[in-house]
C-alpha positions in Angstrom: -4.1 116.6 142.5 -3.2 113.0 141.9 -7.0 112.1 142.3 -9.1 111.4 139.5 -11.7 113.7 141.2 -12.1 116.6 143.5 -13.3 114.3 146.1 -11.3 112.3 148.9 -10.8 109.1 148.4 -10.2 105.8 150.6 -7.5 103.6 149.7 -9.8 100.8 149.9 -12.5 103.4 147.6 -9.6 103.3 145.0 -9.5 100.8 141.7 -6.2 101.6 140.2 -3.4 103.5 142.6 0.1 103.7 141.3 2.8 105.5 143.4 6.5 106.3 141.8 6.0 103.6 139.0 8.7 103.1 136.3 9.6 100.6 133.7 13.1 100.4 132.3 13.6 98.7 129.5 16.8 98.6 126.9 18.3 101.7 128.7 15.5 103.8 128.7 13.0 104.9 131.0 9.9 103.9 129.2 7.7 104.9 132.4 9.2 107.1 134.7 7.7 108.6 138.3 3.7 107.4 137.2 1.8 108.7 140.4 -2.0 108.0 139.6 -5.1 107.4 141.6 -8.4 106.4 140.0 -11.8 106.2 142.3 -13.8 103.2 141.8 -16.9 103.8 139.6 -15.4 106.5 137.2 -14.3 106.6 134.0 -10.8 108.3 133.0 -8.9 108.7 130.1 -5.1 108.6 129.3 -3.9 110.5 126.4 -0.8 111.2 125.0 1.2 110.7 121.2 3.2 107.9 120.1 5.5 106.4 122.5 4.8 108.2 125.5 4.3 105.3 127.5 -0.2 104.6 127.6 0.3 100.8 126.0 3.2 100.1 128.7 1.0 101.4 131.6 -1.9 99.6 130.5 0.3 96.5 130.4 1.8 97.3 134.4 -2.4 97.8 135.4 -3.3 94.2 133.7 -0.5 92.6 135.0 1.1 91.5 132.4 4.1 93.4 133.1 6.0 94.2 136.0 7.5 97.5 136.5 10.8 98.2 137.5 10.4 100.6 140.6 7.5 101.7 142.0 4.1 100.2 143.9 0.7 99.3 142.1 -2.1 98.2 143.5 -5.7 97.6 141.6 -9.0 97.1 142.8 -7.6 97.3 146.6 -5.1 94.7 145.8 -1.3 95.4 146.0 1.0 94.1 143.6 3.5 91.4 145.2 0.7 90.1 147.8 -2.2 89.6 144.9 -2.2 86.4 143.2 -2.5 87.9 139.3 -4.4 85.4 138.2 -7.4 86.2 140.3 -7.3 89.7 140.3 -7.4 89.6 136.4 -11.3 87.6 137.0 -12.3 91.5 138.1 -10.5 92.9 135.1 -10.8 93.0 131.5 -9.1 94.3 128.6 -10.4 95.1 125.7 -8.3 95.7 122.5 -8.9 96.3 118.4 -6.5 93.2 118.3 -5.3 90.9 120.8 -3.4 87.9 121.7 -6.3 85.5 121.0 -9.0 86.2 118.5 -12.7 84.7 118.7 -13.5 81.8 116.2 -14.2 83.8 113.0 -17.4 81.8 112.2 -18.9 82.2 115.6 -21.8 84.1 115.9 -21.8 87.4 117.5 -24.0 86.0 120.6 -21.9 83.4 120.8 -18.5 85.4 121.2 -20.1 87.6 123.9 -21.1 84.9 125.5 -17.0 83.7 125.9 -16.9 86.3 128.9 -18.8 84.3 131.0 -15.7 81.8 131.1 -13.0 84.1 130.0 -12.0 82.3 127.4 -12.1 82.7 123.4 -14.2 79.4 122.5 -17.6 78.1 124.2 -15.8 75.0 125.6 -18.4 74.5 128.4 -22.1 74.6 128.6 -23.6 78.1 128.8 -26.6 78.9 131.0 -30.2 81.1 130.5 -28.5 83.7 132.4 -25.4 83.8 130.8 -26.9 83.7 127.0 -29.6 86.2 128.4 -26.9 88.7 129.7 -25.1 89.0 126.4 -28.2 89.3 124.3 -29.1 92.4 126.7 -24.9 93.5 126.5 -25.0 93.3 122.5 -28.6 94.8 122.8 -26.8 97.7 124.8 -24.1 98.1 122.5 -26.4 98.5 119.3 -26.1 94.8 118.0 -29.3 93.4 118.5 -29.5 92.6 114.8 -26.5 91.0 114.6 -26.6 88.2 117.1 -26.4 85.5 114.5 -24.1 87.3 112.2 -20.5 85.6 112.1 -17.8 87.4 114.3 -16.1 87.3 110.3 -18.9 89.3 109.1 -18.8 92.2 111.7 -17.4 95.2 110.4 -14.4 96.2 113.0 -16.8 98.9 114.6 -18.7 96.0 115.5 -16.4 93.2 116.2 -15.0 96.3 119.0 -18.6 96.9 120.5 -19.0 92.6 120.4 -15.9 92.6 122.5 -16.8 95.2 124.9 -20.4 93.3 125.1 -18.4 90.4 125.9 -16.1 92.2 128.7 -19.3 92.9 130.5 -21.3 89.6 130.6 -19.4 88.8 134.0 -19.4 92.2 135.4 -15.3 93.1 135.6 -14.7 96.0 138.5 -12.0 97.0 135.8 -12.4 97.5 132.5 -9.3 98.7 130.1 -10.1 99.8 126.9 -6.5 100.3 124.7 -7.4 102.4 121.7 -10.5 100.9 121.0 -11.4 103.3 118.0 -8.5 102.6 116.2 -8.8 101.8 112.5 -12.0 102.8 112.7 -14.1 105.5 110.5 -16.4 108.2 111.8 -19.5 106.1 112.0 -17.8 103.5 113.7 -15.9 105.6 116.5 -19.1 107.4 117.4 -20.6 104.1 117.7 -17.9 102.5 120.6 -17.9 106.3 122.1 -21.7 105.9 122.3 -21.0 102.2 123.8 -18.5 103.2 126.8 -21.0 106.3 127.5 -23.8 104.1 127.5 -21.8 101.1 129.9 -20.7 103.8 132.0 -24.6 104.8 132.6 -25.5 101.7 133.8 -26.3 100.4 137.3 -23.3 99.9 139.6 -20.4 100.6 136.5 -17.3 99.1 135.8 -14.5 101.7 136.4 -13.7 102.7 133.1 -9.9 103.9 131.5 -9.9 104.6 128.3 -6.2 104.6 126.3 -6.0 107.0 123.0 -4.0 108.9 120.9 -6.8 111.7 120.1 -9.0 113.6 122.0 -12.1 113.5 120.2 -12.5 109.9 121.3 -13.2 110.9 124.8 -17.0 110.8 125.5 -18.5 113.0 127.9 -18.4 110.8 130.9 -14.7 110.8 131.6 -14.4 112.8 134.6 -10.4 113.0 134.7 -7.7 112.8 132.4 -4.0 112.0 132.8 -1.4 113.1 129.8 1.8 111.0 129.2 4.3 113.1 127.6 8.1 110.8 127.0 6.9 108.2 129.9 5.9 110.9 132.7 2.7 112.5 133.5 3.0 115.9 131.9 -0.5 116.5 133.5 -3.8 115.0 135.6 -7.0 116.2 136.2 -10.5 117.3 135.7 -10.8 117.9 131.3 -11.6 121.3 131.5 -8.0 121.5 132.7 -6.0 119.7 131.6 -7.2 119.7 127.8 -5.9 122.8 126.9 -4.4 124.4 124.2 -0.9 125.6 125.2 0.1 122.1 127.3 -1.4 119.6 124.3 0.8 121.5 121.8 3.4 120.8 124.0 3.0 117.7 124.6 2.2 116.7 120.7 4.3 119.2 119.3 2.3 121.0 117.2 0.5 123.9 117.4 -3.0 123.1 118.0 -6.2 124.9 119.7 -8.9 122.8 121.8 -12.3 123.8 121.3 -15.0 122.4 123.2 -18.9 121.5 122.4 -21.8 119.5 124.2 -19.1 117.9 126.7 -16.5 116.8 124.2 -13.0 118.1 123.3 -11.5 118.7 119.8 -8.5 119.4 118.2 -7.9 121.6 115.2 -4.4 122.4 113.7 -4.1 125.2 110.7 -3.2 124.9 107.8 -0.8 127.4 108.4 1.2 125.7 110.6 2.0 122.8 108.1 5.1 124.3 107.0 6.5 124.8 110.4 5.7 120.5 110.8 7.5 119.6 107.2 10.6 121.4 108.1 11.6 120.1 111.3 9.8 122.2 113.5 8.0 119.8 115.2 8.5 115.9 116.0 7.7 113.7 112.9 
């Protein structure tokens, strides 16, 4: 089922529908036959290794690139009729490193406070309300104490969580998050996976997609799951399954066995299988 739950959905209930989407690029098919529908409210994940197409999809749902085939519409709006630029005020994307980075020597307050503009510098005069909202956002996100520390001084667990604070102050229908944990130690990840779970518990939440490599990073509220294998869906659906041992060592290439505990998913690979990797057995 192409739905991101077991209930039906109207188009109009929808935030992200793609139907046949491809990108081609240099002779290759980097995207090929996408068909995904996410209901509004929820939070989803798309997993999948290296090259398998997640950064190129989340590119085609921003807008920031067009695919080659295919029909995309987000938050009710169809690509081709939507003017981009408005469509991306309901939509924000949140990654470890972007195109523009906040001033390093403004505070932490001060760079969640950017989202109610949309911009990387305070260039206009914020309000109460504005100020007040990402206090209570960085409050959220476990960084009370930091609000006067220097976006410089935050360790990159909490320059991510500052930026998620920040993608909330204005209340986006969309939120994207592209590998948020990455980089990141143990303490760090837990904290952002604590963030999006906490975000996603709030009043009236954003819908949520989540891009990663592992799943570990996938907290407990994503409800669906979509698997990239070589640019096509390999499979969709509730966790439970999809995340399953015999279709992620497929898709990975390495023999691996999911185990599940208190609503998360791991992944553990033997040590016996390591030879089988080294000589060719598997994709490097």
């Amino acid at each position: 089922m192409d739905q991101a739950d077991a209930r039906p959905s109207r188009p109009d209930s929808l935030a992200i529908r793609t139907q046949n989407v491809g990108v081609y690029r240099q002779g290759r098919w980097i995207l090929k036959d996408v068909d995904w529908s996410v209901p509004s409210g929820a939070c989803v994940a798309v997993l999948g290794p290296n090259g398998s197409g997640k950064s190129t999809l989340t590119r085609v749902i921003s807008g920031y690139l067009w695919p080659t085939v295919g029909e995309v519409s987000v938050l009710g709006e169809a690509f081709g009729s939507v003017n981009l630029h408005d469509l991306r005020e309901s939509l924000r994307l949140v990654q470890p490193t972007g195109l523009a980075e906040p001033d390093p020597e403004m505070t932490a307050l001060e760079v969640a406070t950017t989202g109610a503009f949309g911009t990387v510098g305070l260039y206009r005069e914020t309000t109460p309300h504005d100020r007040a909202e990402a206090e209570r956002l960085l409050e959220t996100v476990g960084l009370h104490a930091a609000l006067r520390t220097p976006y410089m001084s935050l360790s990159s667990g909490e320059r991510i969580r500052c930026l998620m604070a920040r993608a909330m102050v204005r209340k986006p229908r969309l939120l994207l998050l592209d590998e948020p944990t990455s980089g990141l130690d143990l303490l760090a990840r837990e904290q952002v996976l604590a963030t999006i779970q906490s975000l996603h518990q709030e009043a009236d939440p954003p819908t949520v997609v989540l891009i990663t490599h592992h799943l570990e990073e996938l907290p407990p509220a994503v409800s669906h799951v979509m698997v990239l294998q070589d640019g096509r869906v390999a499979a969709q659906g509730d966790p439970e399954s999809v995340l399953r041992s015999d279709l992620l060592s497929d898709v990975y290439q390495c023999p691996l066995e999911v185990v599940r505990a208190d609503g998360r998913y791991y992944s553990r690979v033997s040590p016996g299988a390591w030879a089988s990797l080294l000589s060719g057995g598997a994709r490097a």
